[in-house]
Each structure stands twice: as structure tokens, then as C-alpha cells.
N, C-alpha and C positions, 0 to 999 in steps of 0.2 A: 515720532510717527513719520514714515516717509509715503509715496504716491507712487504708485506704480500702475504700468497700462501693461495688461495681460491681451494675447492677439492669440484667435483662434481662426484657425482656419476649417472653413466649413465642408472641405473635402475628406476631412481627415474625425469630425464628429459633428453631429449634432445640435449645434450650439444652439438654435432658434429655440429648439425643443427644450433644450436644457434650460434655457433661461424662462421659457414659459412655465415647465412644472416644477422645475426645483427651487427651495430656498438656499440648498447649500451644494457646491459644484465641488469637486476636487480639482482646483488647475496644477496642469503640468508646468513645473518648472524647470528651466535649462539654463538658467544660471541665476546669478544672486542667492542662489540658495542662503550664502552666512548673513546677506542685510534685510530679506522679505523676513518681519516679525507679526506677531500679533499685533490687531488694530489697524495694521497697514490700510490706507485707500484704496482703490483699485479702481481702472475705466477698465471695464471689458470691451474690446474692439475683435470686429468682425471681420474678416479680409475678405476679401472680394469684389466682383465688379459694383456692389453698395457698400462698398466697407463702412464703418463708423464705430463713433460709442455707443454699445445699443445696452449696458447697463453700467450701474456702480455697485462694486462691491466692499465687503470686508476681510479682512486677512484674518481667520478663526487660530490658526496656528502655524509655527515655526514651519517651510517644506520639508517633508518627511519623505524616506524612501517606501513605497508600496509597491507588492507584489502585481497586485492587483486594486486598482480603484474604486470603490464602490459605486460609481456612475458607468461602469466600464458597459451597460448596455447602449449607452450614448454615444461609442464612440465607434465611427460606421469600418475601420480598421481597429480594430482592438489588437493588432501584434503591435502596432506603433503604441501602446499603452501601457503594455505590461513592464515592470520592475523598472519604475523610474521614480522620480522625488514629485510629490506633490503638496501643494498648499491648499486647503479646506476654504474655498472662501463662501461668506454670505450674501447675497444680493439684498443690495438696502435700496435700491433704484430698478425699476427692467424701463428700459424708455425703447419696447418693442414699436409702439406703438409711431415712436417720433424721434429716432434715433437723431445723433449731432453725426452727418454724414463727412467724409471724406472730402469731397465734394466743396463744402463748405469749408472745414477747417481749414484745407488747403490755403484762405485765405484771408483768412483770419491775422493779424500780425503777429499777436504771441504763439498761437496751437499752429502755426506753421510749422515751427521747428521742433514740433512730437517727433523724439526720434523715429515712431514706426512712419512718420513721413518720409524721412530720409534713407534709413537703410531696417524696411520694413522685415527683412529676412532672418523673425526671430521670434520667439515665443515672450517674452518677458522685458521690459523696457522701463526705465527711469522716469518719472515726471516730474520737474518743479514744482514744487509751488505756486510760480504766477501760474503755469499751466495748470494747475488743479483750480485755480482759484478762478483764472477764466472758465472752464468749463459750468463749474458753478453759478457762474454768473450767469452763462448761456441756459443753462436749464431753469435756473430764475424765469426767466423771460418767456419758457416754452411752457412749463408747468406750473 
């Protein structure tokens, strides 16, 4: 099983919405496609001037290429959606309510170094382990 942090940018869909009624998302992926598996973790992260982790998900299946998405009313440009590789994930957390802000991670000593800290200009990002396991620890504390 590995940890990945998916980054949605809110100009480009929906995310708020999506993470409020859906249980299951299609996210775009733009790279890793051969290491994102089933069961993978996921922090869904939001950009913007509140960025943060505002859920957790699950990896439902291998990224697959789609014509078209089946979330594709979520997304407020849908040309940037069409015929790309997508992962099906679950949300097994939404922390709408009380997200882990940017703000804060920032400094944090381990979630400082989330890569979308450093070079945020990407859809799809790696996360350790201690960083999964801090996170966890953090939402311990909030929930």
C-alpha cells in the first residue's frame, strides 16, 4: 500500500461540492499512473488561498483512461476533463467541516516537507509514511 496526496484546484471544478455529496470521486491523474493501486491512502488537498487536507480517501482502482468522467458535471471547465486517466477513489473521511489547513502544516516539522509544499504545481504527489502517520495523528486530536 503506498500514500498519496491528490491536489484539486478549485478554479478548475467543484471540489467543495463534490466532497460534500459524493462518496465516490473520479480523480485526474497526471502521473504515477503505473504506482497508484488499489487500497492506496489518499489526503485530498485543496489549493487556494485556504488550501489544506479537507478529506481522506481510498484508491477503488488502478488509473484508467476515460473519455469522459462520470463526475464530469463537477467540473466547472469540463474541456480540461475530457480523455484523460482517472482513479475512482472513496472518501473514507470529508473533515469539510475542520480541515488540516496549509497554514498550519506549513509548520509542522514532518507535513512541512509535503511535497505540494514545495513545488505545489501538480495534480498527484507522493507521501511517506511518517507523513501519513502524522496526519493521522493530527486528526486523532481534531476528531
Amino acid at each position: 500500500m503506498a500514500y498519496w496526496l491528490f491536489q484539486a484546484n478549485p478554479k478548475y471544478s467543484q471540489i467543495l461540492t463534490s466532497i460534500r455529496e459524493l462518496l465516490v470521486l473520479y480523480w485526474l491523474v497526471t502521473r504515477y499512473n503505473d504506482e497508484i493501486t488499489v487500497d492506496d491512502q489518499v489526503l485530498i488537498w485543496i489549493a487556494g488561498k485556504q488550501a489544506g487536507i479537507f478529506a481522506i480517501a481510498r484508491v477503488l482502482e488502478p488509473p484508467q483512461f476515460l473519455d469522459r468522467p462520470p463526475d464530469l458535471a463537477y467540473w466547472t471547465t469540463p474541456m480540461r476533463a475530457i480523455g484523460r486517466f482517472y482513479a475512482p477513489v472513496e472518501f473514507t473521511q470529508k473533515l469539510l467541516d475542520a480541515p488540516l489547513l496549509k497554514f498550519c502544516l506549513q509548520h509542522d516539522p514532518v507535513l512541512r516537507k509535503l511535497q505540494v509544499l514545495r513545488t505545489p504545481r501538480s495534480t498527484n504527489f507522493e507521501v511517506t509514511q511518517e507523513q501519513w502517520q502524522r496526519v493521522e495523528a493530527l486528526l486523532q486530536r481534531h476528531y
